[in-house]
C-alpha positions as CSV (number, residue, x, y, z in Angstrom):
1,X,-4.4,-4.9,-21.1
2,X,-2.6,-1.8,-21.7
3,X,-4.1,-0.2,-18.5
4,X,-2.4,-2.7,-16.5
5,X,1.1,-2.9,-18.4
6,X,1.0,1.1,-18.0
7,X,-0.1,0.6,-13.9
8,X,2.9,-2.2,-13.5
9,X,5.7,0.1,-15.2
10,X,4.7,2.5,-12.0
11,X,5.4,-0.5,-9.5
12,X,8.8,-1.4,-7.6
13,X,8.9,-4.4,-5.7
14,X,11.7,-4.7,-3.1
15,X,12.1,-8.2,-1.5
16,X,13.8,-8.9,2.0
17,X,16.4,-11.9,1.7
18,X,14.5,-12.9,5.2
19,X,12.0,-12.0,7.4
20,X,13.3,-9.5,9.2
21,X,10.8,-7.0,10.5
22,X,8.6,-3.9,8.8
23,X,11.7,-1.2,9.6
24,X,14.0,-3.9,7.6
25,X,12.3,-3.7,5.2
26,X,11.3,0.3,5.0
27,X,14.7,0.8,5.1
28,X,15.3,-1.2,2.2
29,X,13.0,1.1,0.3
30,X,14.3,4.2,1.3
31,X,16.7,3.9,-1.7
32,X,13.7,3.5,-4.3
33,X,11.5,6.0,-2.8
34,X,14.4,8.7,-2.6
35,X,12.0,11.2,-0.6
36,X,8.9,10.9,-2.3
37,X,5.1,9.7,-1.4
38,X,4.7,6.3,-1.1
39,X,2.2,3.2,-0.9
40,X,3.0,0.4,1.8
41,X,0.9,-2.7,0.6
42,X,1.2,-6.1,2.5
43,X,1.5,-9.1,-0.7
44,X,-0.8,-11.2,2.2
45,X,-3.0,-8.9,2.6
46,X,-6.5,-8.5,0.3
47,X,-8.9,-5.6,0.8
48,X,-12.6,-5.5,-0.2
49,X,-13.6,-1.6,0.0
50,X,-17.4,-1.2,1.2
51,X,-17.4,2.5,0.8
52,X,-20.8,3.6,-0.2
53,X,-19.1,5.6,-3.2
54,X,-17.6,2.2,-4.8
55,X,-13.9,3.8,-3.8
56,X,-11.3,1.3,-3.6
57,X,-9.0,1.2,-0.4
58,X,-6.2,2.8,-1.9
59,X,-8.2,5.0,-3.7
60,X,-9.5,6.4,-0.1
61,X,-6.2,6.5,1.0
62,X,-4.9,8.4,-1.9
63,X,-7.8,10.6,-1.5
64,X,-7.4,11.3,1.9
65,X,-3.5,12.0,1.5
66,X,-2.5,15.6,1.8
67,X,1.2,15.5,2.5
68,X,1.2,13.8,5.5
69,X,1.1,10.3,6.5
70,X,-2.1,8.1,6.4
71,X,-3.1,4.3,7.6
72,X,-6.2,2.8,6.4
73,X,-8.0,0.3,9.0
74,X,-11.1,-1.5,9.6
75,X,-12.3,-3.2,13.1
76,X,-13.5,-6.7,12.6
77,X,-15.2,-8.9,15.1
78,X,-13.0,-10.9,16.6
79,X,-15.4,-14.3,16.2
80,X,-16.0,-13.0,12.4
């Protein structure tokens, strides 16, 4: 799908050698990023949006970007 192909030439992945902590591996992006806005995404992580206006996550979180820094979270319950 061109969609995609145009989506993936926007995407740089930058791999730690090991497991080494978050800041490791921040640091190791600061070269790619070179000062610009950026999107942290966890490879184990899926989200499922449930906003009421059908907004994916990082579509809320590029929404609510305004310069500054912004986390997306949700509270589960800890049995669920």
């Amino acid at each position: 799908d061109e969609v995609l192909l145009a989506i993936g030439e926007k995407i740089t992945f930058v791999r730690q050698e090991k497991p080494s902590g978050i800041s490791d591996a921040l640091v190791l992006c600061e070269q790619e990023v070179d000062g610009e806005a950026f999107l942290l995404a966890w490879g184990d992580h899926f989200c499922r949006s449930t906003s009421p206006e059908n907004l994916s996550c990082v579509g809320q979180l590029l929404r609510a970007f305004t310069g500054r820094s912004v986390v997306g979270m949700h509270c589960v319950d800890k049995d669920g």
